[in-house]
C-alpha positions, 0 to 999 in steps of 0.5 A: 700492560707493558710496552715494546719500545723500538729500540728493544726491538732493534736490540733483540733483533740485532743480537738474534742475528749474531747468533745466528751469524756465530753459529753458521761460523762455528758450522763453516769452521767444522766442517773446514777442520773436518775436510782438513783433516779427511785432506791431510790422511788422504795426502798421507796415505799417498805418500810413497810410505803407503804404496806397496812396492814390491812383493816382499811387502807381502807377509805369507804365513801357515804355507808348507806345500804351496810355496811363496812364489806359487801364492804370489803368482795367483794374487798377481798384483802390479808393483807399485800399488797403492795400499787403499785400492788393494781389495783383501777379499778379492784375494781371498776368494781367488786364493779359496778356488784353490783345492790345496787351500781350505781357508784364508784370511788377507789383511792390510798391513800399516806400518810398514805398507804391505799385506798379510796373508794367513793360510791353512792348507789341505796337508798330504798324509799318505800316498795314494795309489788308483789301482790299475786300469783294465784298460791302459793298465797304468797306475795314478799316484797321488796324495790323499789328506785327512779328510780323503781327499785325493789330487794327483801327485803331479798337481801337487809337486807343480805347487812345491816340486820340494814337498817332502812325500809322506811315509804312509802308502794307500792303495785303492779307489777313494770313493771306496774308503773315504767315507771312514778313511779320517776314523781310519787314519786317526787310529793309525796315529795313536797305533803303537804299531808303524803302518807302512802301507794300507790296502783297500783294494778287497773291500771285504779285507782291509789289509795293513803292512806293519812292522810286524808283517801283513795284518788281515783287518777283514771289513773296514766297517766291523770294530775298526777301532778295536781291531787297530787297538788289538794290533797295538796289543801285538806290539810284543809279538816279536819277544815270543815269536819270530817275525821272520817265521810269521805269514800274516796275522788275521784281526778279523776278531779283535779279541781272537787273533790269528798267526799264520806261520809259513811253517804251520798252517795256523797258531794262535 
């Protein structure tokens, strides 16, 4: 049986406390590199290189009816800012209560110092009158985009007084027509006729301005899109037939349209 002298002890012990030692050293000079280097980004990043001085530190981009200056003042930061307390989704959801905004994305920017702001917003596609009131007996005008949505025309110049009014005019109650206004105004882009004006007001009879004249649609739920695609047809209409002479053109059946003349009660 082999013996432990007290010297080995000794020794075992000894080197035993040294590696201990070396590793609560390698353990102190860790975590002394890593709060270094947490100090120094911290120390960097509070230099003035990361604080936002002023708005033009601000990118805005995919705007054209809100105006820069609009944006700015629904952010309302206080210059000088110090990039790290500037909180992205904070602005985009004050940005997102906006009805001209349908979706934003706020990012910090590094290099240099600032925020970039991409917007989509809601786009005006025609001009949308509310008949008459029986009782005040005044118009409301406002604009309508794609999806049917209508704000008045004043609300929208006091976001741009700038805006450029869109071409095409619509006449009508909303809540009327917006459940197939989109399928409606997708087919007037690809119409090879210009539509001018839309009238909603007879919910039986959808009727257009073109440049051909006046066009009787008929029900707006019925074969809409043949009927818009037969008034491409009519494109020719004016080689075989005075614009001047005609009355109104009825599409109610896309595929037997009707001229009313002023001179004739009807032709086909």
């Amino acid at each position: 049986m082999l013996s432990v002298s007290d010297t080995d002890l000794v020794q075992r012990r000894q080197r035993l406390r040294r590696r201990r030692q070396l590793k609560n050293l390698q353990k102190v000079c860790q975590t002394l590199t890593i709060a270094s280097i947490a100090g120094g980004l911290l120390w960097g990043v509070a230099q003035p290189m990361w604080v936002i001085k002023t708005s033009k530190a601000i990118e805005i981009s995919g705007n054209r009816v809100l105006s820069d200056k609009f944006i700015l003042s629904l952010i309302n930061l206080s210059y000088p800012k110090f990039l790290l307390r500037v909180k992205p989704s904070r602005i985009a959801n004050l940005l997102r209560k906006q009805p001209m905004i349908t979706q934003v994305q706020v990012s910090r920017r590094l290099f240099p110092a600032g925020l970039q702001i991409e917007i989509q917003e809601r786009i005006p596609v025609a001009i949308a009158q509310l008949p008459k009131s029986s009782n005040t007996k005044k118009t409301s005008i406002g604009l309508l985009d794609i999806t049917g949505l209508w704000i008045s025309l004043e609300k929208y110049q006091s976001y741009n007084s700038q805006l450029k009014l869109p071409k095409l005019k619509i006449i009508g109650l909303p809540e009327q027509y917006r459940s197939f206004w989109t399928k409606l105004y997708k087919l007037i882009k690809k119409a090879k006729i210009e539509i001018t004006k839309i009238d909603f007001q007879d919910q039986t009879n959808l009727i257009l301005k073109t440049e051909l004249g006046e066009i009787h649609l008929g029900s707006p739920v019925n074969k809409l899109s043949e009927k818009i695609q037969a008034l491409s047809h009519l494109r020719q209409l004016p080689q075989k037939v005075s614009l001047q002479s005609i009355d109104y053109i009825v599409l109610k059946n896309p595929s037997s349209p009707i001229i009313y003349t002023k001179y004739k009660e009807g032709q086909k």
